[in-house]
C-alpha positions as CSV (number, residue, x, y, z in Angstrom):
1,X,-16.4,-19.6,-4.0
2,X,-15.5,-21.8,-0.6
3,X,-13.0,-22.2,2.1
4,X,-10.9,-24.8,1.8
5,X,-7.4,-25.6,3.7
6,X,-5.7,-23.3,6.3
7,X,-2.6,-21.4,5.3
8,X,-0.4,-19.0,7.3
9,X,0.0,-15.6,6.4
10,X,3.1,-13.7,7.9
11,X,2.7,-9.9,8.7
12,X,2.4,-7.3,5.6
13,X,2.2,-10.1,3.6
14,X,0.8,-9.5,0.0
15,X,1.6,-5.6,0.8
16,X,4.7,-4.6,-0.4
17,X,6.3,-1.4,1.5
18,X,10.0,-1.0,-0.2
19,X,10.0,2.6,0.4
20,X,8.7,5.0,2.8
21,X,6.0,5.7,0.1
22,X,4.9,2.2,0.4
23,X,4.7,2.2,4.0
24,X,2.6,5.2,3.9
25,X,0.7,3.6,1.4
26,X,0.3,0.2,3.0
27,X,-0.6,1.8,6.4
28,X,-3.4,4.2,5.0
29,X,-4.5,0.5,3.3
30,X,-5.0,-1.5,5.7
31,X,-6.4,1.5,8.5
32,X,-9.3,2.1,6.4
33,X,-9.7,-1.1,5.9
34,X,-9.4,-2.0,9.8
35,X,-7.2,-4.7,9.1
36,X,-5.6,-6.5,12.3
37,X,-2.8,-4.3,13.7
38,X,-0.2,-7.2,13.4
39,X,-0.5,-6.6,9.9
40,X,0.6,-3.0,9.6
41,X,4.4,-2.9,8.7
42,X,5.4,-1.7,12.5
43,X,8.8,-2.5,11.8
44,X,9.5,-1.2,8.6
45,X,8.3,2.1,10.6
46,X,10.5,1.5,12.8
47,X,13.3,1.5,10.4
48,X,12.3,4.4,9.2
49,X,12.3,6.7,12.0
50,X,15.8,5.2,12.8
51,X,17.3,6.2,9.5
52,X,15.8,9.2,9.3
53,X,16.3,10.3,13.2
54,X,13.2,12.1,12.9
55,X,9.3,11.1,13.0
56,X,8.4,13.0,10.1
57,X,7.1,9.4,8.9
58,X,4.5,9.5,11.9
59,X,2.8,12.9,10.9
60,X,2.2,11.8,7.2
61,X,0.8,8.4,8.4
62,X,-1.5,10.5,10.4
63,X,-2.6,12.6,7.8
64,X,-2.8,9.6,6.0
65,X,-5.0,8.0,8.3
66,X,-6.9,9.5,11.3
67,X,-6.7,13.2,9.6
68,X,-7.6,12.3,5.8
69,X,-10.9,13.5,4.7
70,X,-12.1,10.1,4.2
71,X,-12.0,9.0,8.3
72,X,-13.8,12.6,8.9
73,X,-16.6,11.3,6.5
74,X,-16.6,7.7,7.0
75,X,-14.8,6.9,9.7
76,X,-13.5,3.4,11.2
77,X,-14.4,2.2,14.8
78,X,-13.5,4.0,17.5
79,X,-11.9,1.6,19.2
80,X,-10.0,0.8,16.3
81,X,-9.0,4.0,16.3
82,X,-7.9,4.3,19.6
83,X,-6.1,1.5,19.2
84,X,-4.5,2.5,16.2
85,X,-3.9,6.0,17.8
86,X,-1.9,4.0,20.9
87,X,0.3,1.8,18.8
88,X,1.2,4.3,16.5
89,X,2.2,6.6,20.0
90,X,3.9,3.9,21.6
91,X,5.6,3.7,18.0
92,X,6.8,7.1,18.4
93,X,7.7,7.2,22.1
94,X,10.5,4.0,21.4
95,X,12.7,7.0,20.3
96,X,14.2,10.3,21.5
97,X,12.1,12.9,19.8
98,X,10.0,15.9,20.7
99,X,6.6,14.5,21.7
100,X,4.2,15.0,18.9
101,X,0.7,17.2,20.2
102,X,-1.2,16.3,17.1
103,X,-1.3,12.4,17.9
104,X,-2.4,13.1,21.5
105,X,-4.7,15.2,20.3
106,X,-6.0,12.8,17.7
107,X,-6.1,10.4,20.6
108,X,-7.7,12.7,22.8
109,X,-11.0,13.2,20.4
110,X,-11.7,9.8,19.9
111,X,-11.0,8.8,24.2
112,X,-14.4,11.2,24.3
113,X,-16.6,9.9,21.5
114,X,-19.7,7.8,21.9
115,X,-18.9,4.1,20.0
116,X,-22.0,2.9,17.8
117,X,-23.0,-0.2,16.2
118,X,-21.9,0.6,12.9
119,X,-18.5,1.6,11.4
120,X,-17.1,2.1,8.1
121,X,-14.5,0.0,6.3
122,X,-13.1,1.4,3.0
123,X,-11.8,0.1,0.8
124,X,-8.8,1.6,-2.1
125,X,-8.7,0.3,-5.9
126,X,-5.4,0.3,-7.6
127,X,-7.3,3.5,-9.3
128,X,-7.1,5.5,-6.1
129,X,-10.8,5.4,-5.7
130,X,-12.3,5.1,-2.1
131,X,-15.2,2.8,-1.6
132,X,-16.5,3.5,1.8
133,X,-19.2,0.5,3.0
134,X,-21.3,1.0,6.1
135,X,-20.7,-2.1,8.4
136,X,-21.8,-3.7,11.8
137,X,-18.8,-4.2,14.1
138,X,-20.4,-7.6,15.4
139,X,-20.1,-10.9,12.6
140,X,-23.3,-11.9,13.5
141,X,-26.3,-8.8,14.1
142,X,-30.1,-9.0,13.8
143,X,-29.9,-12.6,12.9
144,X,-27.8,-12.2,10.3
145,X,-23.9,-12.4,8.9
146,X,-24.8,-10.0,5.8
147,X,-24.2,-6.8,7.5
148,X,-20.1,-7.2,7.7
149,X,-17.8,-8.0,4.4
150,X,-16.4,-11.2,4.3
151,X,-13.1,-12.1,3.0
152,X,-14.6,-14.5,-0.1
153,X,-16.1,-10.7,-1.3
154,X,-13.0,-9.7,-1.3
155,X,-11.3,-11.8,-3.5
156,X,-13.9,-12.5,-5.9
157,X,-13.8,-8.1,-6.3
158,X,-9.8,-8.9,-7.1
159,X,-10.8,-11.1,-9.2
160,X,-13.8,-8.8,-10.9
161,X,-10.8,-6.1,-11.1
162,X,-8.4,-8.7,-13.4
163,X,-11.5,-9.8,-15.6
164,X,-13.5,-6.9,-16.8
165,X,-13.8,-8.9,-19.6
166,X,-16.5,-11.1,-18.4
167,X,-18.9,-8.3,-17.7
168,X,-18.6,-6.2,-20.8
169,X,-22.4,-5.4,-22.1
170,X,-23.8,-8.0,-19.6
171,X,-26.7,-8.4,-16.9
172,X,-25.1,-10.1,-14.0
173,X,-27.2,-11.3,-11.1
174,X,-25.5,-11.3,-7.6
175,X,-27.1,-13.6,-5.1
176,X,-26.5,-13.2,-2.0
177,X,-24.9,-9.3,-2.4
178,X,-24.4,-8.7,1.2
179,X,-23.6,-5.2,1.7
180,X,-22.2,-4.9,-1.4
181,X,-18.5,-4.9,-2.1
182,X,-18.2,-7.0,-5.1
183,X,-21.1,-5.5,-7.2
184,X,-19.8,-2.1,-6.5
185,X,-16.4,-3.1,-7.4
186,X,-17.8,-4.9,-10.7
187,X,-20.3,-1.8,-11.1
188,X,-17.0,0.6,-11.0
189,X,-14.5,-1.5,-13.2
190,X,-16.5,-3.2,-16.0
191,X,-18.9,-1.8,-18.3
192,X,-21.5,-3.6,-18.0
193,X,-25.2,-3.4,-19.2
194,X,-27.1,-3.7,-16.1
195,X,-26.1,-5.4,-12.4
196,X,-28.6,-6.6,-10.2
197,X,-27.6,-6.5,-6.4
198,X,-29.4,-9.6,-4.6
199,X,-30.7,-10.9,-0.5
200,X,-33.4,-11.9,1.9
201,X,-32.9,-10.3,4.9
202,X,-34.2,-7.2,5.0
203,X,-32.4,-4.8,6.9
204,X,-29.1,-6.3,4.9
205,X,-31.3,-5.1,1.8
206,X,-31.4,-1.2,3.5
207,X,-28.0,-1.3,4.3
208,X,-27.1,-2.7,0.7
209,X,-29.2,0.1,-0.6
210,X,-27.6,3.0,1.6
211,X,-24.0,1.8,0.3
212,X,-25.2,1.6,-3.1
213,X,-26.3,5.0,-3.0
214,X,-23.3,6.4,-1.5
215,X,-20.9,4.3,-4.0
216,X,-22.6,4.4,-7.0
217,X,-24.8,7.6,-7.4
218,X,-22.9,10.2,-9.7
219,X,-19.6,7.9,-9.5
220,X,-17.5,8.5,-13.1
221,X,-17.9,5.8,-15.4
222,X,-20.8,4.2,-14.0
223,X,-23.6,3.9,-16.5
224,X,-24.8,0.7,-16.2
225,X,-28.6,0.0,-14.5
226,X,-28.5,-1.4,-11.5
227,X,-31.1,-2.5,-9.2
228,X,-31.8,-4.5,-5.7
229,X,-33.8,-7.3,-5.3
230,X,-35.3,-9.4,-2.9
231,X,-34.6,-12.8,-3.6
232,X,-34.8,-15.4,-1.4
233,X,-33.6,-18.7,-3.4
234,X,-36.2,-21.4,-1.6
235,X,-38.9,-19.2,-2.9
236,X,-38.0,-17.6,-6.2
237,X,-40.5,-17.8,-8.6
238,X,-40.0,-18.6,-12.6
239,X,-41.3,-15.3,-13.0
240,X,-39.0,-13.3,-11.0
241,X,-35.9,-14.9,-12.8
242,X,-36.9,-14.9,-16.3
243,X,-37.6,-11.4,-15.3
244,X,-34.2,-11.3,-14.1
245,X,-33.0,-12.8,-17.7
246,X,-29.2,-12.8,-16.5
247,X,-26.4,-13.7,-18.4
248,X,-24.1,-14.0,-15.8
249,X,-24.7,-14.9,-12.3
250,X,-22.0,-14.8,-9.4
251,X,-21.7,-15.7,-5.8
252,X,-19.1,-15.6,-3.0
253,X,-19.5,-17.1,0.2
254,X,-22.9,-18.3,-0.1
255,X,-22.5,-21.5,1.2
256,X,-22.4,-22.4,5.2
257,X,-22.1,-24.9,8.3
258,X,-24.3,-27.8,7.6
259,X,-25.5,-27.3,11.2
260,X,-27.2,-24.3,9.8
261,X,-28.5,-24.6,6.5
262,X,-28.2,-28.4,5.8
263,X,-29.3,-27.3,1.2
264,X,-25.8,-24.7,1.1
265,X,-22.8,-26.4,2.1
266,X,-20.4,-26.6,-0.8
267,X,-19.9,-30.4,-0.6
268,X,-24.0,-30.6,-1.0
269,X,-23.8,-27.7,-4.0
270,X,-21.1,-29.7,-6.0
271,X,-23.4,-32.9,-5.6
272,X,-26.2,-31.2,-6.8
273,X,-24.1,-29.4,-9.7
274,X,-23.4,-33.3,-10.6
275,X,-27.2,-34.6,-9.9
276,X,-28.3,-31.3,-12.6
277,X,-25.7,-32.3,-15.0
278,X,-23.8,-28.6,-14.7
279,X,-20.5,-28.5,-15.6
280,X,-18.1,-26.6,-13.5
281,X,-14.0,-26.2,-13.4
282,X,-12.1,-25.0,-10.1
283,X,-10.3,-21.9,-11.5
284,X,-6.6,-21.6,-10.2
285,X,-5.7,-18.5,-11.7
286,X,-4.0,-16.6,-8.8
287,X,-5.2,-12.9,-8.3
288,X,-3.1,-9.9,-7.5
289,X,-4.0,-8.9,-4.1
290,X,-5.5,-5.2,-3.2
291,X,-7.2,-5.7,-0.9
292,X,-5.2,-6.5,2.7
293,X,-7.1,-9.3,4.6
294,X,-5.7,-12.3,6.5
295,X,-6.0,-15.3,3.7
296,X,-6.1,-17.4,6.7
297,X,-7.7,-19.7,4.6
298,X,-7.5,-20.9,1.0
299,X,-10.4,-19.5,-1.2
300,X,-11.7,-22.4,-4.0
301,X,-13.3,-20.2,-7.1
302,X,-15.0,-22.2,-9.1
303,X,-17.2,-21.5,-13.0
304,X,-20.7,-23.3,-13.5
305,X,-21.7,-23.6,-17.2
306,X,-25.5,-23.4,-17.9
């Protein structure tokens, strides 16, 4: 999977909110998920509270949000938080109603708390299930962009979620696992014989292990192996991948700046799909979206055959 062209995404795109269910819904989305603020549906809020003349609609968000028992166990940045907590009180200020003591003192908790390095992002399956994912707040931390999810994960885990298909009774190798969305997602949806969870840097490898253990362990319908390896793919021996002996093997943004590793940009990869004789198709089967992130660029799937 790549990066291709630029597109513009518009707010609350690809997150329908019809109803005041669906606002509720598409708020306690994209919070756990610490998407942008811009893309929270503000003003379908703020039709709400005008047809309703009460802020009824600001409560459940909360308890939707800030007060649900998944942000007391893995919570969300405190600053995002806070900044959540303000918007969401100016929100509510814009009209004449009683002033509302549980979002000050929702406010008020997080003004004293201590920030750390890491956060948690969750993320919801059409399901309902939770899958909570320790993350760095920085892109870039200990020499390293594998600590954060990136939006490539996401869409290849939509696209795991509409093609269960292609993992039924298989051993899939993930290079290049990250901290993990997609193989939990695949790991949760397909039933699959064994999924092996793949990188080189070694605290992403810790942190890949943690949110494996936290996703995985004792979750319902889960009974495929699955393992982490270290692989690093300039020194991977024979041995290790016969080992291996996947069937399938998936990636998603694994490919960089030239300026940084000149062997993985995507233009180089296609060449040396050509130069190995592997044929490969550009799939262009669009996805149903689940997760909310800012397609702020065009994502280019594409299937190797071997």
């Amino acid at each position: 999977m790549n990066y291709t062209h630029p597109t513009t995404v518009k707010e609350g795109q690809g997150m329908g909110h019809k109803t005041r269910k669906d606002v509720i819904h598409t708020f306690q989305v994209n919070f756990f998920a610490m998407s942008l603020l811009d893309r929270f549906p503000w003003d379908a809020l703020d039709s709400e509270i005008m047809t309703t003349t009460t802020s009824d609609i600001i409560v459940d968000i909360l308890q939707k949000t800030c007060l649900h028992p998944i942000c007391l166990k893995n919570p969300p940045s405190l600053k995002y938080r806070r900044r959540f907590l303000t918007e969401l009180i100016k929100r509510h200020e814009m009209f004449p109603a009683e002033p509302l003591d549980v979002l000050y003192e929702a406010l008020g908790e997080v003004m004293c708390a201590q920030e750390e390095d890491m956060c948690y992002k969750t993320y919801l399956l059409p399901t309902g299930d939770a899958i909570s994912l320790a993350e760095n707040m920085a892109l870039i931390s200990q020499g390293t962009t594998g600590l954060v999810t990136w939006e490539a994960a996401l869409y290849l885990s939509e696209w795991a979620l509409e093609n269960t298909h292609i993992f039924k009774n298989k051993t899939v190798l993930e290079l290049g696992s990250g901290i993990g969305l997609t193989g939990i997602v695949v790991c949760r949806s397909s039933s699959l014989t064994k999924y092996i969870f793949s990188d080189c840097h070694q605290t992403v490898l810790q942190r890949l292990k943690e949110n494996i253990t936290n996703c995985l362990t004792n979750s319902d319908g889960n009974s495929a192996s699955v393992c982490v390896e270290e692989l690093d793919w300039e020194n991977a021996s024979d041995e290790q991948l016969q080992k291996i002996k996947a069937d399938t093997i998936i990636a998603a943004d694994v490919v960089y700046d030239p300026d940084i590793i000149a062997c993985l940009t995507y233009d180089c990869f296609k060449k040396e799909l050509e130069i190995a004789g592997l044929r490969h198709i550009i799939l262009k089967d669009s996805v149903t979206q689940v997760f909310p992130y800012n397609q702020a660029s065009t994502i280019e799937m594409i299937k190797i055959y071997v």
